[in-house]
Each structure stands twice: as C-alpha cells, then as structure tokens.
C-alpha positions in Angstrom: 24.1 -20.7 -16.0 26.0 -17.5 -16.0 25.7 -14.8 -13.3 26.0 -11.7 -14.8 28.8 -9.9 -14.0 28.9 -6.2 -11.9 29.3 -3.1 -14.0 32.7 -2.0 -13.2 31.9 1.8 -13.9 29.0 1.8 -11.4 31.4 -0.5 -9.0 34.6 2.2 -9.5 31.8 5.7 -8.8 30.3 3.4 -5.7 33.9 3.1 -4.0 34.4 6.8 -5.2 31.2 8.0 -3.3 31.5 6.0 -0.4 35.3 6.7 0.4 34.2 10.6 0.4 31.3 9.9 2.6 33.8 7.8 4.9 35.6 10.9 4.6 33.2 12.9 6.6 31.3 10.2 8.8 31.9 7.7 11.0 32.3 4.1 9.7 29.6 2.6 11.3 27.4 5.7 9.7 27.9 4.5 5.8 26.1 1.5 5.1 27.1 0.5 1.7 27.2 -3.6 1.7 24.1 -5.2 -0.4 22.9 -6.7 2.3 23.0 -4.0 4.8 21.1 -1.8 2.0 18.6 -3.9 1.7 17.2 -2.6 5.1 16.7 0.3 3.4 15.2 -0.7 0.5 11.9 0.2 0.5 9.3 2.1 3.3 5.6 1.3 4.4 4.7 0.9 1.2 6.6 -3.1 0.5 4.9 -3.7 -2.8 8.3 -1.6 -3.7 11.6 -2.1 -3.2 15.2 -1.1 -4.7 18.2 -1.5 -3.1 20.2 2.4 -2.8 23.5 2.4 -3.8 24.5 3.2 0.0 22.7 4.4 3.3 24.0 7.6 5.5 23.0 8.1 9.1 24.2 11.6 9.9 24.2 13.4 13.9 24.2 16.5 13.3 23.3 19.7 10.9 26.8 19.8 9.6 27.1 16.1 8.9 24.1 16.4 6.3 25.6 19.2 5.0 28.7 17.5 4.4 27.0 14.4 2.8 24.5 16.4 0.6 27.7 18.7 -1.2 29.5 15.2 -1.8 26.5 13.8 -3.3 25.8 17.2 -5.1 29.3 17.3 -6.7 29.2 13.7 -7.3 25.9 14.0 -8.9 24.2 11.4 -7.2 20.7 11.5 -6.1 20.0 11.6 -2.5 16.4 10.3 -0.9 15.8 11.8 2.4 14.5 9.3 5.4 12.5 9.9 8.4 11.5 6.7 9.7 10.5 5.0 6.9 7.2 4.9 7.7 5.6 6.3 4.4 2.3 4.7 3.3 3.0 6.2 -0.1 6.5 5.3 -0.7 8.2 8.8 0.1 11.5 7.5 1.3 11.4 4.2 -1.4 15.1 4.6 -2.8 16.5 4.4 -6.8 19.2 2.1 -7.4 21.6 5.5 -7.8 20.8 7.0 -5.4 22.0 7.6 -1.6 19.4 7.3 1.4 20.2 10.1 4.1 18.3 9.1 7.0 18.2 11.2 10.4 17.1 8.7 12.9 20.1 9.4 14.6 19.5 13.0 15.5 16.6 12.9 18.1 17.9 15.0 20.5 15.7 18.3 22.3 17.6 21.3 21.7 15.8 23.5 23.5 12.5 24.1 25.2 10.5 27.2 26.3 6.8 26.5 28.2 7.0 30.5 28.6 7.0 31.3 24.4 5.3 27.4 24.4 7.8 25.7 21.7 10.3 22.6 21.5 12.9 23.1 19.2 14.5 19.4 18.0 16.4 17.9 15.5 14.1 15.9 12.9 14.8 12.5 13.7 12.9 12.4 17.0 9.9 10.8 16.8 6.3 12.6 17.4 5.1 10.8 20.7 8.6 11.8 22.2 7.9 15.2 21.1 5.1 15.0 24.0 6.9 13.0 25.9 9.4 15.2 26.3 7.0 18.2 27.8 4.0 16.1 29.0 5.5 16.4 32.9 5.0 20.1 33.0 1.3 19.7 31.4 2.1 20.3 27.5 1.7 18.4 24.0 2.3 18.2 21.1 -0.9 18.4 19.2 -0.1 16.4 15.8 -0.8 12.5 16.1 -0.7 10.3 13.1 -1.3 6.6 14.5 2.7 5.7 13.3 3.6 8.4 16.4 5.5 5.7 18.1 7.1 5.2 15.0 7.2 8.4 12.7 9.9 11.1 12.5 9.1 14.5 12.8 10.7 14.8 9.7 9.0 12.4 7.6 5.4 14.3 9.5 7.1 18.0 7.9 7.8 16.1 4.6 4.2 15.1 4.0 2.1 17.2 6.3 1.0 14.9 8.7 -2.2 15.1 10.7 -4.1 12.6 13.1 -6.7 11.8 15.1 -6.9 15.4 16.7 -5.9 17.2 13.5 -10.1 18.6 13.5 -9.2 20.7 16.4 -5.3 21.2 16.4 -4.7 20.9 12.6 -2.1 19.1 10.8 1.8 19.5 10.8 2.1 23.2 9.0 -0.5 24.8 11.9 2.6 23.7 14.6 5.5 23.8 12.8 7.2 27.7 13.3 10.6 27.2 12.0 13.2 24.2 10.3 16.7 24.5 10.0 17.3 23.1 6.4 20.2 22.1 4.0 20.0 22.4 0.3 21.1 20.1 -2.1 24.3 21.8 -2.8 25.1 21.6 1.4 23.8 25.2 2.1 22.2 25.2 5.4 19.1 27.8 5.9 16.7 28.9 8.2 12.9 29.4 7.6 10.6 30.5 10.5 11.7 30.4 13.9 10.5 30.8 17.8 8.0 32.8 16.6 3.9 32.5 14.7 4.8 33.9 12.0 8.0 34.6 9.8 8.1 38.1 7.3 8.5 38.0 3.6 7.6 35.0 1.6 5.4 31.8 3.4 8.9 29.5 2.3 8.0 27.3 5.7 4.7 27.2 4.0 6.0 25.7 1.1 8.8 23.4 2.6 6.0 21.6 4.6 4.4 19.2 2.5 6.8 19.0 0.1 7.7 15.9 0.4 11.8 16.0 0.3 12.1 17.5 -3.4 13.2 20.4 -2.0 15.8 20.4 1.4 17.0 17.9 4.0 15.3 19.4 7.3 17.7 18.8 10.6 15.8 20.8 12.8 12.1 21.8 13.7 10.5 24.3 16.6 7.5 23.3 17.2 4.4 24.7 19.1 3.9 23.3 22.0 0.2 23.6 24.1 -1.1 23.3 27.3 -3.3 19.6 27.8 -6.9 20.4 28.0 -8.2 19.9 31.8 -10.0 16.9 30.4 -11.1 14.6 27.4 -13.8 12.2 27.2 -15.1 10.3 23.7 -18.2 8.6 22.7 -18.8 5.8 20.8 -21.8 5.5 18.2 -22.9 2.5 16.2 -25.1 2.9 12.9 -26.3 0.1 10.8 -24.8 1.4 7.4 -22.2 3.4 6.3 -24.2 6.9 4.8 -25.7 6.8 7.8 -22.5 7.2 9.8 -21.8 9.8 7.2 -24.8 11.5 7.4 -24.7 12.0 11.2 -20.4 13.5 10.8 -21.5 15.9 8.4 -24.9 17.1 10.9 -22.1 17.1 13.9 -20.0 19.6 11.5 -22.6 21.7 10.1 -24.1 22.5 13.6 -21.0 24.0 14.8 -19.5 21.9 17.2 -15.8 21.2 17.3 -15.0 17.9 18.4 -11.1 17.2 18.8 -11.8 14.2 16.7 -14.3 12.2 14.8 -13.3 8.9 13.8 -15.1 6.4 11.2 -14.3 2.6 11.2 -16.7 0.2 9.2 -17.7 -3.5 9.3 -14.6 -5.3 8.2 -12.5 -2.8 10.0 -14.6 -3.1 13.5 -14.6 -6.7 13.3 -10.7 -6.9 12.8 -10.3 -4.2 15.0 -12.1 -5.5 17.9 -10.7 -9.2 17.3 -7.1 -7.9 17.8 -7.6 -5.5 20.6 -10.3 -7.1 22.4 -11.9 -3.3 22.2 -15.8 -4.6 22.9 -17.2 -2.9 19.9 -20.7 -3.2 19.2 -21.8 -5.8 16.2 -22.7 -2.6 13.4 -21.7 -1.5 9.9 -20.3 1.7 11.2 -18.7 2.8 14.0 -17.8 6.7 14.7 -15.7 8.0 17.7 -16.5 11.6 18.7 -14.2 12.9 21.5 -14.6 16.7 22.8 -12.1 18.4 25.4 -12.0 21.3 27.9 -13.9 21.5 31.9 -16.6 18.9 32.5 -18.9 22.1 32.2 -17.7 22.6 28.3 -17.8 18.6 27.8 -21.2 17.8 29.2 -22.8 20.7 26.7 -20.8 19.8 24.0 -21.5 15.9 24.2 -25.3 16.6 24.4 -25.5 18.7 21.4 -23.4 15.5 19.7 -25.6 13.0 21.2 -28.6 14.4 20.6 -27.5 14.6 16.8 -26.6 11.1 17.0 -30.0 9.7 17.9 -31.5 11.9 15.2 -30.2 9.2 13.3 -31.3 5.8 15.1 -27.7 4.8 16.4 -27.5 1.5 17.4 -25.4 1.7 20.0 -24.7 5.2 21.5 -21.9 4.6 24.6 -20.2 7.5 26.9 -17.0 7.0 28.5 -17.4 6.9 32.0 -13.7 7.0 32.9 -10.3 6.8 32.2 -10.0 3.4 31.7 -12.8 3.3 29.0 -12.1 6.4 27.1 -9.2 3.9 26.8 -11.0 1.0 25.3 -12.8 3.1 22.7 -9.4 4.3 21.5 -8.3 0.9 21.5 -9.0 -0.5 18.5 -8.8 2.2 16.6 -5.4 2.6 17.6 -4.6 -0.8 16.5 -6.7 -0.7 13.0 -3.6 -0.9 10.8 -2.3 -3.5 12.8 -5.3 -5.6 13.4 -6.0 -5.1 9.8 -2.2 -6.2 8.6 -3.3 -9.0 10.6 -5.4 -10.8 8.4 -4.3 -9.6 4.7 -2.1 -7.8 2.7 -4.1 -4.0 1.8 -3.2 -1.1 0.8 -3.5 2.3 2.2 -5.3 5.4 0.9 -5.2 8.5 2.0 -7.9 10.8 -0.2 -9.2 13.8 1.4 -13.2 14.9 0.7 -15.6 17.6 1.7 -17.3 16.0 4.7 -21.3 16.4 3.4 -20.1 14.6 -0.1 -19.2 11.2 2.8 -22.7 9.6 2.7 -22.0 9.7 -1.6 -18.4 8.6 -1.4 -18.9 5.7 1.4 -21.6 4.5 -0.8 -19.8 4.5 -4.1 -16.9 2.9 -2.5 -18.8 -0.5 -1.7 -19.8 -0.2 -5.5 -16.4 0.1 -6.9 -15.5 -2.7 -4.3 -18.5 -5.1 -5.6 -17.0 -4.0 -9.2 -13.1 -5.0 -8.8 -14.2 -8.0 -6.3 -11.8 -6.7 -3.6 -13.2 -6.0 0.1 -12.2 -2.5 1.1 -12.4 -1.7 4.8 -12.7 2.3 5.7 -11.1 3.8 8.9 -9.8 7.5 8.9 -10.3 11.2 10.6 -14.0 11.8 9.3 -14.2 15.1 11.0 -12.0 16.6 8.1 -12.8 14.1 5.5 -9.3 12.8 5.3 -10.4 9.2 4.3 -8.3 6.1 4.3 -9.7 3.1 2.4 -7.8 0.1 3.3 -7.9 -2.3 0.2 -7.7 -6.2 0.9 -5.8 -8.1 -1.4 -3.7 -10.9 -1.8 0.2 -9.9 -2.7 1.2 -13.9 -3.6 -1.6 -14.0 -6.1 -0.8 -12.9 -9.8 -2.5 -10.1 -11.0 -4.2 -8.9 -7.8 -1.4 -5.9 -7.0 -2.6 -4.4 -10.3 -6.3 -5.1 -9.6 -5.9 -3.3 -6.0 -3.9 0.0 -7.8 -6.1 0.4 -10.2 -9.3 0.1 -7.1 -7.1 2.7 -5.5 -6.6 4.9 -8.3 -10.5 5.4 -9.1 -10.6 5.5 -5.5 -8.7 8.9 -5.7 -10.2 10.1 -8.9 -13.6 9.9 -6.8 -12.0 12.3 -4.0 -11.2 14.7 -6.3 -14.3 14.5 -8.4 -16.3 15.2 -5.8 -14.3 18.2 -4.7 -11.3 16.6 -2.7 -7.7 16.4 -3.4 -5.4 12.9 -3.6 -3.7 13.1 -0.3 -4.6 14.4 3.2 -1.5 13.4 4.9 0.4 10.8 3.2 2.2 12.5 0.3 1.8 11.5 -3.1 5.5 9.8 -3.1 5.1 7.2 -5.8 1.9 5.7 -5.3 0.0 8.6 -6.8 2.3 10.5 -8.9 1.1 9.8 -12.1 -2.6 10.6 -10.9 -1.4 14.5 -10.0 -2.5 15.1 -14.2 -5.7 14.3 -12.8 -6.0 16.6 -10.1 -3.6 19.2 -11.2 -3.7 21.0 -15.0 -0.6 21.2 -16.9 0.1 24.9 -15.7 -0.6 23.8 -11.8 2.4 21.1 -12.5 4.7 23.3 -14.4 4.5 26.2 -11.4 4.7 23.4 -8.9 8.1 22.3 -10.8 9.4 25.6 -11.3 9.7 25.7 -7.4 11.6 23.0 -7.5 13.9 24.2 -10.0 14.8 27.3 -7.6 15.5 24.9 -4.4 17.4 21.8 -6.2 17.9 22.6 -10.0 20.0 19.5 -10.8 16.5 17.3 -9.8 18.9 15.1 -7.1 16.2 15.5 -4.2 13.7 12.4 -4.0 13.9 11.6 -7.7 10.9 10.2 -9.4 8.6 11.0 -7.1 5.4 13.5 -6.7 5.5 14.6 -10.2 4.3 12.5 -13.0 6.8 10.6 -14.0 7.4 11.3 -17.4 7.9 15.1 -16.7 10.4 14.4 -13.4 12.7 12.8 -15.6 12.5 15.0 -18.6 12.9 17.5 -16.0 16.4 15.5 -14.5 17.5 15.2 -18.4 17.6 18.6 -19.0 19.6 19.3 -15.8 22.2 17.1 -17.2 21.9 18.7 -20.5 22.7 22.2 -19.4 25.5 21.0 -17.0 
C-alpha cells in the first residue's frame, strides 16, 4: 500500500515559517520535527490531539513579540501555552497553527511586601509564586490543585480559582496588571502596581479570555500576608443532599470559611486508597477550613459545627494539629490523581448557586443511573464551582461519546438552575458548542465583536470558546476582506 505523499505547498510555507522564526530564536527554541510536536499535541484534555505545525518557546517579552508579527504576517494561527494543563482543551493545537508556549519565562521581576505585589513573567508556576514570598510571611492566594503544575498564564487565561477561592477569590481579584502582546507583535500594558487601573476594566476582560485575545508575558500580582493560623474540619454525611444541605446552611448563616470542599463515595474511597488519608466510610465528605487567631477560629468552627450536627454527621473530626490539618487535605489534594488511577474520566467544571446543590447532587446520580456511567463529585462547594468527574472507559467504542454527551446535560443542568458552564476551566473546546445554550445569539455576537477589536484576522486560539460554526465563519470573512 501507498503512503500518501506530503503536500508540498504546506511543506514549502512550513520551512518558510520556521526559517523566520529561527531568524528571531534560538535553535533549540523552534521545535518543528513531527515527533518533537507531538509533545505538544494536545493538553489535559488527551481525548484530543493534533500535531501543530511547529512549537516556540520564547524568554522574554520581545521574543513573543517577534514570533507573534511573523506569524501575523505569515497568517498562521498561533495557540498560546501555559503549562498545558487545561482540563478543557485551551492550549489543544490545529494542524496550522503554531504553539507559543512560555514555560521558559519564569523568572520574578520584581517584588514589593511594602505595596504587597510580585510582578513575574507568565510562565512561572502558581506554587512558586508563594514560594517565592512565603519566607517573609506572604502568599499568593489563588490555588487550583495543578499549582505545582499550572502557569500563571494558563490561571489568567481561564480565571482560575481553588480551594481558597471562597475567601480570596479567583485569578481576576489578584491579578492588577499584565504586560501583553497582540497578535500583530504590539506589546501593551493593562493595570499595573496598583487596585485599580482608570478608563475601561480591559484587565477585566483579558482575564478569562482564554487566549482569543493577547499573549500575556507578564503579571503583578497581589500578594497577602499568611493568616496567623488555619485549621479544617472534616464532616461525614450519609448522602449527598445532605452534604449539600449542610454547605448551603454554613453559607446562609454568614460564616466565611476559606474553603469548603465536597468529595463523594467513589471519590473518598479512591481518594483515601491512594493517599492513605483515613477517611471515614460515608457518601459525602465536606472539608470546612477557617483562618485568623485561635480566638476567631474557635468561634467560627463552633458556629460551623454546630450547623453540621444539625444535620446528623456521621463523622464530625477537628484538626488537632499540623500534621492532621495535613491528612484532611490529603486526599483531596490527590483526588484527580487517585481518581486517574483507576479509570479514564472526564473533568467538569460547572458552576451553580450553592442552595440549588442538594437538587443538582441529586439529579446528577439520576443522569448517571440514566447513561450507566459512575460519576464521582469533588470540587469548591463553598462557591458552587462543581466538578463532576465522569468514569468511562477510553479503549471501549462508543463510550467517549456516551461520557460527552453525560457531560453536556451535566452543564445544561448548571445553567438551568441558574449557573453558568465554567467556574474555572474555560470553555476551550470541550464546551464551545454549548455557549448557544447559555448565551443568546446577541450575548455571542458582543462577545465576538471584542474579539474582532483585539485580533481581527481570528489567529488567536482558533476554534475555540465560540461555537464552532460562527468562529470559522468569523476566520472566513477575515480572509475575505484581506
């Protein structure tokens, strides 16, 4: 049989493109082999995967500025990479397109306790962010479990949040300024050392968006002073509404946790299995941890605690001490990990009022009964940012499709109910063609129309957070007007 042979068009433009990015780079900065692309082929989300046409890894502000006008007079697309950590595939490449990943430039810039900010470039990770302050008593308040992992890039591309996010909020409460570069290389500045910037929210925009609309180089970040203590209790429940029942009490009477965490049965049991946590045998598990003097975490825990019992826990366990306010963080730590342990799943990331969770637990382990795939729950209760982790097997015909389509009513629940598609994740691909279902025509066409202003050619992150159909009419009619 016949191989087919390379296009020699598409062979002649890739040693075009990749001669001008040697051009500007150093050698060992172009990956543009096939099978050194292939590292870069997909993200998080593996069900996916397309081999870019090359890979950059630029140092420095003026490097991606050099790379994105190439690309822009070139008029090839250009998918921007944190750490390719995306859960919804934000960074997941076209064949056309070049991947511009920054996990090169993790260096601090600067660093004021006095004005309490950290200005880096975008490639460092998020526990490093703390790590770098954490002597002098200072963090960095977002965590999404990938911290070891994550780029404070990909964190400003989707908005990222974490365990803490109830207290500290997500990525756009502690992000004050980016250095960015626009498709056509222009490098700006939104924000800076400062709360807030005049004129229009553009920081507010860029954050979330997801890569569609600037490369950013360079974050300051705020920077706060560690609490003089934490301490986090563990409560069992014997069913999941119950669990949910007792978050949205905690909520309602005015008490601000630092986190509330939900895991149930599946998830505990893998949890605890892989971490050797010592979780209690129950259907639902919550970790509630509060912060500040003993004083201010002995009242706060009793008005949590005596909530709790309100709803026969059956297990109800204070950390003592260090080592097991540990322990309790253990395993849900390791839940995507123990999880990944014993099947292939998928990831959601749906966001929910918190009263509508005892509803929306429930209706999940219908729709599970319904599509005959086990779905194991674990995310940030306190703000109703769920994850559902669907179970499925990926060497089995048929059962990817089965598990989207779980997923996909999944999210139509969230927003039915008064929620949105994504908390923290992005909609990348996975849920681009559910945005019609959350968004009216109108919403989608404004949303675009940003777009337009920032990359009007449509190079940025093609085919992703918009439905598909109107992204690429949208790329046509660049072309068309060129």
């Amino acid at each position: 049989m016949q191989m087919p042979q390379p296009n020699p068009v598409i062979l002649a433009k890739k040693a075009r493109i990749v001669e001008r990015l040697l051009s500007v780079l150093p050698a060992d900065a172009v990956v543009h082999e096939l099978a050194e692309t292939r590292a870069y082929e997909c993200d998080a989300l593996t069900a996916y995967r397309c081999p870019p046409l090359a890979a950059v890894l630029p140092s420095t502000t003026q490097e991606v500025s050099d790379v994105l006008r190439i690309c822009f007079e070139e008029g090839v697309p250009v998918v921007p990479r944190g750490s390719g950590t995306s859960l919804a595939g934000g960074a997941l490449p076209t064949g056309d397109s070049v991947i511009l990943g920054v996990a090169r430039m993790n260096a601090v810039l600067e660093t004021d306790y006095d004005n309490r900010f950290i200005r880096v470039q975008s490639g460092r990770t998020n526990l490093s962010v703390t790590g770098a302050v954490e002597e002098t008593d200072f963090f960095y308040a977002p965590d999404p479990s990938s911290q070891l992992a994550c780029a404070i890039a990909g964190n400003i591309a989707m908005n990222s949040g974490g365990a803490h996010c109830l207290k500290y909020g997500v990525t756009t409460n502690n992000l004050l300024g980016v250095t960015m570069v626009l498709m056509d290389g222009t490098v700006v500045e939104l924000g800076g050392a400062h709360l807030d910037a005049g004129g229009l929210d553009l920081l507010g925009v860029v954050c979330g968006s997801e890569g569609q609309l600037g490369v950013v180089t360079e974050a300051t970040l705020r920077i706060l002073r560690k609490p003089e203590g934490a301490r986090p209790v563990l409560i069992g429940y014997d069913s999941n509404e119950v669990a949910g029942a007792c978050v949205s009490d905690i909520i309602k009477a005015g008490v601000l946790p630092v986190a509330i965490e939900f895991m149930d049965a599946p998830c505990i049991r893998a949890t605890d299995d892989f971490s050797g946590a010592g979780y209690p045998k129950c259907e639902a598990l919550l970790i509630v941890e509060v912060e500040g003097s003993e004083t201010e975490i002995a009242e706060q825990l009793a008005k949590i605690t005596e909530i709790a019992r309100r709803h026969n826990p059956v297990e109800l366990r204070e950390a003592q001490n260090a080592d097991e306010a540990a322990r309790i963080w253990l395993g849900r730590k390791s839940a995507f990990g123990a999880m990944g342990n014993i099947n292939d799943y998928m990831c959601l990331d749906g966001t929910i009022p918190v009263t509508e969770l005892p509803y929306v637990l429930k209706r999940i382990g219908e729709m599970s009964k319904e599509y005959g795939l086990e779905v194991a729950n674990v995310f940030h209760a306190g703000d109703g940012n769920m994850h559902p982790l669907i179970l499925f097997n990926a060497n089995q015909d048929g059962q990817l499709e089965l598990c989207e389509a779980l997923g996909a009513d999944i999210l139509k629940l969230c927003v039915e109910v008064g929620g949105c598609l994504t908390g923290e994740h992005g909609v990348g691909i996975e849920k681009r063609d559910l945005m019609s279902h959350q968004y009216a025509p109108a919403d989608l066409e404004a949303q675009m129309a940003v777009k337009d202003v920032f990359d009007p050619g449509w190079l940025l992150n093609p085919a992703k957070v918009f439905p598909l159909g109107a992204s690429e009419g949208r790329r046509s009619a660049a072309l068309a007007a060129e």
